[in-house]
N, C-alpha and C positions, 0 to 999 in steps of 0.2 A: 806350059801347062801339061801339055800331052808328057813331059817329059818327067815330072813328077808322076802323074797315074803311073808311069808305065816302072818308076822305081817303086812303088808301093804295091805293084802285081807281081813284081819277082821278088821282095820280100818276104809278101806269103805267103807264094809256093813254094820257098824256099823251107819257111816252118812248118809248114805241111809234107814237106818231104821231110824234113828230120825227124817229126815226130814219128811217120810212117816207118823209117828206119830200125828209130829206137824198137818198135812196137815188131818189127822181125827181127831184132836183137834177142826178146824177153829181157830185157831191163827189166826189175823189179823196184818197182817204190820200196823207197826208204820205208824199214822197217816198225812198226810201231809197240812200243814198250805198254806192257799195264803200270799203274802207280805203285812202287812196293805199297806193303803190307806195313800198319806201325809197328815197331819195334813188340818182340815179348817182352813180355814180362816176367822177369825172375822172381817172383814170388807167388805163391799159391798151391794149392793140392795137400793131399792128406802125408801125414809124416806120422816118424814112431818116435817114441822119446824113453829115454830112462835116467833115474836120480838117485843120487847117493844124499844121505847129509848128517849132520851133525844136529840131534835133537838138545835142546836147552829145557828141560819141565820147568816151568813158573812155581816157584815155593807154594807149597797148600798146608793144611793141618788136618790132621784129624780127631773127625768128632763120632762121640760113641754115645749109646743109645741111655747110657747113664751117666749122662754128662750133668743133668738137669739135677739128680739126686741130691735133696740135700740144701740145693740152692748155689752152690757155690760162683764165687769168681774165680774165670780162668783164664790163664794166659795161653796162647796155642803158639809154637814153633814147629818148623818143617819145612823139609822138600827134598830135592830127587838130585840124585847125581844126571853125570850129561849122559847118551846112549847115541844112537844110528837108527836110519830109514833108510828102506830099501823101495823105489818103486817103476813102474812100467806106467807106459800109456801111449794111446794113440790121439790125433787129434787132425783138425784140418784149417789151415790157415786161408783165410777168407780173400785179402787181398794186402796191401802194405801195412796197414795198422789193424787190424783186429785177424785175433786166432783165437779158436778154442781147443779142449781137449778135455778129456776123461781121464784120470790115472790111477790108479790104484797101489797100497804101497803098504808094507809091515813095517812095525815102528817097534824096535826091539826091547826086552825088559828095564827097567828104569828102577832101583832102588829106593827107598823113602825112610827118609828117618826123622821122628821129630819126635817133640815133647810137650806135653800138657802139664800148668801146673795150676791146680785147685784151693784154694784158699774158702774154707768155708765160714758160716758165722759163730765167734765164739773163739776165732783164732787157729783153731786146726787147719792144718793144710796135709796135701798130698802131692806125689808127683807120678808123670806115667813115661815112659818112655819107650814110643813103637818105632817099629821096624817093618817092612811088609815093601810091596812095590807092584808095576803096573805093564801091561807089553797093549797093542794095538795094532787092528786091521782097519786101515781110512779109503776109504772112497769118494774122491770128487768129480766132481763137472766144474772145469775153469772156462773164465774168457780174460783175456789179455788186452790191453791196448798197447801198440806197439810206435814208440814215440817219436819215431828217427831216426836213420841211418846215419854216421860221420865216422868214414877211416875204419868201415865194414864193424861199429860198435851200435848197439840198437838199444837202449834202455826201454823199460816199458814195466807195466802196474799191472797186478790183475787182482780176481777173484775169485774164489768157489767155493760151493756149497754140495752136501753130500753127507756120508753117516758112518759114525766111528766105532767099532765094536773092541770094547775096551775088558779086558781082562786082568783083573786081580790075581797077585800069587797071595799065599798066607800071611798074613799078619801077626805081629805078636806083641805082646801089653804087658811091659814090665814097670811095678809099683815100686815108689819110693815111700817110707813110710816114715812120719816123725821119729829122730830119736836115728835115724839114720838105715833102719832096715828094712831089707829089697824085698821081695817077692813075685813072683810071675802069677800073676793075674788073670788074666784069656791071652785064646788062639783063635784064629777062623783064617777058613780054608778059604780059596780063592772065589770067583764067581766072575760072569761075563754080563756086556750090557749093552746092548744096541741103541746108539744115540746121533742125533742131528749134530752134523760137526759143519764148521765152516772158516775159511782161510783168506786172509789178503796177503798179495806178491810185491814187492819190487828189486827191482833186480838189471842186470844189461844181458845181453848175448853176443857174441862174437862170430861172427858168418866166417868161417873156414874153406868153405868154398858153397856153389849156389846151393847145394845140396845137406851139407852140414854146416851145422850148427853147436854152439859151447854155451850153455848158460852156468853165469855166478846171482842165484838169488839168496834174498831175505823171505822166510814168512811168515807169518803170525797165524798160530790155528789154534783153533777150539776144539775141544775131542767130548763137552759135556762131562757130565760125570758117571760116576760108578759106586757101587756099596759092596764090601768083605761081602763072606759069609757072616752067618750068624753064629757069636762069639761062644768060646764053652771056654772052662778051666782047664790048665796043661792035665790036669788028672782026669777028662773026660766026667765028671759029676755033673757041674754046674750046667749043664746043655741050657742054648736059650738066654743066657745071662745078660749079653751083649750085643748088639748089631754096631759096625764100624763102615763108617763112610767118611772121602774125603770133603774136608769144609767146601769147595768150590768148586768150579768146570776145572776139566785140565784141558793146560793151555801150553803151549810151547812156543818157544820162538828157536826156530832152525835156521842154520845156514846150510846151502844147497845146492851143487853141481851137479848139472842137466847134460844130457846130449839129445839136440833132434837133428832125424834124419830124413827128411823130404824122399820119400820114396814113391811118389806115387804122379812126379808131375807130367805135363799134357806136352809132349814135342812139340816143336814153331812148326808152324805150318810148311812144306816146301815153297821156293819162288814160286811164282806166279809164269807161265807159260810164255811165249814171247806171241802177240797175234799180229799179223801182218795184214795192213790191207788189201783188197780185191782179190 
């Protein structure tokens, strides 16, 4: 028995001496790490964009203030060759799926050519055959929903709402007359018109790197309408004769090449310190 006590008393002087040791060594305890930080996140912060595209005008006709005269039935024909938009804007993407933006954009002049043909009672008919055409400044407010990332491709939908100042160039109304003879009829000068426009999107993006961005959309917009000037005779007499507007909203359907450029986003935080106990 004494001989067991007396191993369990040199044992624990023994760890009593080596820890005394260590502790004139400065041994430092293992060192202790903070938990990283979760991953950033590449996506978010405000970015710039700009677009090119290809405007499509939707067929319209036009109707004139003497259309009514008479009584007749008429047949309407028309619409616009294709033209170009040009636009800017800034925006801020929220988090992986929704981003908005603002953009503003000229939408270049657009040609119009169609034909009315009047048939009145009694058998007499006429024909009219104009010319004239339309240019546009549009402003929106979008939001996007952004549908998913695969093989750095993001398809996504949006919308926006905003107002379109649509500007008329001059018009012109050439008469077809039983029996076969032409005549030029009215003129009116152009005229401007501030109107609620509004647009749906879909389209994909191509992420180029965190930073840029390529969009290929579709969009469908509304630009509201617009009315000529008030019509006169090429010989300036008749002032007043006529007012000319088109039958419908203008509407286009564009295809669209975008670039955004994420300029604005927040640097990852540095590591975390290393803190060491005692």
């Amino acid at each position: 028995m004494r001989s067991v006590k007396l191993v369990v008393a040199v044992g624990a002087a023994s760890l009593l001496s080596s820890a005394a040791f260590a502790a004139d060594l400065g041994v430092a305890p293992a060192p202790y790490y903070a938990p990283p930080p979760p991953p950033a996140q590449d996506f978010g912060g405000w970015y710039l964009r700009g677009d090119i595209g290809m405007t499509n005008s939707s067929k319209n006709t036009m109707v004139s203030s003497l259309d009514n005269v008479g009584s007749p039935t008429i047949q309407r024909y028309g619409g616009f060759n294709g033209g170009t938009s040009y636009g800017v804007g800034v925006g801020y993407q929220f988090n992986s799926w929704l981003r908005t933006d603002i953009t503003g954009e000229y939408r270049s002049r657009v040609s119009f050519n169609g034909n009315n043909f009047y048939q009145y009672p009694g058998g007499s008919f006429l024909g009219d055959t104009y010319t004239g055409g339309y240019s546009s400044w549009v402003g929106l407010v979008n939001a996007y929903l952004d549908l998913g990332t695969w093989w750095c491709l993001t398809p996504f939908i949006g919308a926006g709402v905003g107002g379109a100042y649509n500007m008329t160039s001059g018009i012109s109304d050439s008469a077809t007359f039983p029996g076969g003879g032409n005549a030029s009829l009215y003129q009116a000068d152009g005229n401007g018109k501030l109107n609620l426009a509004w647009a749906a999107y879909a389209g994909v993006a191509y992420k180029v790197t965190n930073n840029f961005s390529v969009e290929l959309a579709y969009r469908y917009l509304d630009m509201g309408n617009v009315a000529f000037g008030q019509g006169m005779t090429f010989d300036g007499v008749g002032r007043g004769a006529s007012t000319f507007r088109f039958g419908s909203d203008l509407t286009s359907q564009d295809l669209r090449i975008g670039m955004r450029w994420t300029c604005c986003d927040v640097p990852p935080p540095p590591p975390p310190p290393i803190i060491r106990k005692g």
